[in-house]
C-alpha positions as CSV (number, residue, x, y, z in Angstrom):
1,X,-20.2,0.0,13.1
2,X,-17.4,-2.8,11.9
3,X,-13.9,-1.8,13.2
4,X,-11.0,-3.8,11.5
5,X,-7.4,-4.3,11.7
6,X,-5.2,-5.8,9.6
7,X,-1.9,-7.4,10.3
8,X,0.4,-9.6,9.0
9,X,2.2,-7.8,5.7
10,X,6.0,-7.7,5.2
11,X,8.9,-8.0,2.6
12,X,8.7,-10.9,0.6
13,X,10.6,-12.1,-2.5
14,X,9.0,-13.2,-5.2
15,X,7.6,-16.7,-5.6
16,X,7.1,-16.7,-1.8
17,X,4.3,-16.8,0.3
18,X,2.8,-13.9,3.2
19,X,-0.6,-14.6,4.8
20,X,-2.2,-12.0,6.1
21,X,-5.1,-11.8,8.9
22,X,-8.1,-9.4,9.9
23,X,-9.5,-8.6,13.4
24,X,-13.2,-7.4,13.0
25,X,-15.0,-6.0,16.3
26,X,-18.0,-4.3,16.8
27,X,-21.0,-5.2,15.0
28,X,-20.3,-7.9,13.2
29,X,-22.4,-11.1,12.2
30,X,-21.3,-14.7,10.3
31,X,-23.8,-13.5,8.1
32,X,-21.9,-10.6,7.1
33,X,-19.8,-11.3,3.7
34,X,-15.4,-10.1,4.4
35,X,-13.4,-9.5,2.1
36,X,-9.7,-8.0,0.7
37,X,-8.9,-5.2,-1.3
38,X,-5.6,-3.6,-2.3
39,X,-4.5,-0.5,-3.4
40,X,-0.6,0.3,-5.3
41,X,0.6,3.2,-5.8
42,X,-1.1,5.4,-9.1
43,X,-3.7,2.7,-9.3
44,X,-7.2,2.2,-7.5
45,X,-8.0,0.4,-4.7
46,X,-9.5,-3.2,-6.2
47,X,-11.2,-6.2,-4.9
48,X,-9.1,-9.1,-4.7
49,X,-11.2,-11.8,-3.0
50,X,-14.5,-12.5,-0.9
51,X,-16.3,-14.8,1.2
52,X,-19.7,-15.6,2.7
53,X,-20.8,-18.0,5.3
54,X,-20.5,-20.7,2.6
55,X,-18.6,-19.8,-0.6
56,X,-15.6,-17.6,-1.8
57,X,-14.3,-15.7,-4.7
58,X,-11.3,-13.9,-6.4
59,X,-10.6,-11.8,-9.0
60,X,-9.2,-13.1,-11.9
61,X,-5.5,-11.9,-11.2
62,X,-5.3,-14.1,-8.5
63,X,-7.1,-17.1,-9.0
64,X,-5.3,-20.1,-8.0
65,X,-2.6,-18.4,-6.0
66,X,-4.7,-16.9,-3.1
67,X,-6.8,-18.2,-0.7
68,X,-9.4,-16.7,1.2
69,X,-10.7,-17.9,4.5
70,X,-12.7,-17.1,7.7
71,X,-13.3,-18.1,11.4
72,X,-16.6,-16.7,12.5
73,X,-17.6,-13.6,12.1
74,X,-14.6,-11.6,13.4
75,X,-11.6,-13.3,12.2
76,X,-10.5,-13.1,8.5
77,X,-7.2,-14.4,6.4
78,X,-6.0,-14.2,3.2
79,X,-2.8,-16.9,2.4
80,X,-0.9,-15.8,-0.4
81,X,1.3,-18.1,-2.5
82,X,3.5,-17.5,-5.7
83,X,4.0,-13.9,-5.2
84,X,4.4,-11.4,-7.9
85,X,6.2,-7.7,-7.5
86,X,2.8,-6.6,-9.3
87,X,1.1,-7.9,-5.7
88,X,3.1,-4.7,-4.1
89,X,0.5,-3.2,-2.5
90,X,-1.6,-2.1,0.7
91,X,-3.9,-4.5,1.2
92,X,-7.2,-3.5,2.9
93,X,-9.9,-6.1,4.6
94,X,-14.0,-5.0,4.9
95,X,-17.5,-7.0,6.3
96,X,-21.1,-5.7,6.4
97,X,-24.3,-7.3,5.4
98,X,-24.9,-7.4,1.4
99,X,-28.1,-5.7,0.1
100,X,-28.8,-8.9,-1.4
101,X,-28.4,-11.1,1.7
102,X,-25.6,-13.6,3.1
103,X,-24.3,-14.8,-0.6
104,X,-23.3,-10.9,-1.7
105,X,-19.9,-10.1,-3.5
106,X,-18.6,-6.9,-3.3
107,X,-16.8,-5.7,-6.5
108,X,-15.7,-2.0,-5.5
109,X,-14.4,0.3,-3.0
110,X,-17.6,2.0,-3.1
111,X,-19.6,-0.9,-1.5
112,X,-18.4,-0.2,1.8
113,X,-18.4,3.3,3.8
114,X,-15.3,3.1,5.6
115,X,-11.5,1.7,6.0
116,X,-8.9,0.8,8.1
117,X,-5.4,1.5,7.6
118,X,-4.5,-1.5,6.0
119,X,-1.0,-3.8,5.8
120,X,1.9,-3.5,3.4
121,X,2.6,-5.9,1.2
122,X,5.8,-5.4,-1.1
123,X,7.5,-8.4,-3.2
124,X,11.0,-8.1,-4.2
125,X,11.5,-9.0,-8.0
């Protein structure tokens, strides 16, 4: 019911900065929490930051360099700072309504039902 594209991924060297954005459209809500997840090569696709209609989060690898933020219901970024080559990756946004209400955090892949095709995201060493 949520369709989203995400733009904004490149070539960066390391220690620089990329910030990446998400068009949701369809059934979506302010109410709904968005959020970013990324997937390398041989590894899973993990969460990497979230936010509700009043509070975000990150994962731990990149606390203090990211920053997640949102206009509405249908517009999400992520601004990246200080860069790592280990931040190579596609990264993937999502939004839907939490089981638990407005103030749920997603954690896995598995808490939403479908994708988009996501952005590339390499960083040079």
């Amino acid at each position: 019911q949520v369709q989203l594209v995400e733009s904004g991924g490149g070539l960066v060297q390391g220690g620089g900065s990329l910030r990446l954005s998400c068009a949701a459209s369809g059934r979506t809500s302010s109410a709904y929490t968005m959020a970013w997840f990324r997937q390398a090569p041989g590894k899973e696709r993990e969460f990497v930051a979230a936010i509700t209609w009043s509070n975000s989060y990150y994962a731990d690898f990149v606390k203090g360099r990211f920053i997640i933020s949102r206009e509405g219901a249908k517009n999400l970024y992520l601004q990246m700072n200080s860069l790592k080559p280990e931040d190579t990756a596609v990264y993937y946004c999502n939004a839907r309504r939490g089981p638990s209400g407005s103030n749920w955090i997603p954690r896995g892949k598995n808490d939403f039902e479908s994708w988009g095709q996501g952005t590339q995201v390499t960083v040079s060493s």
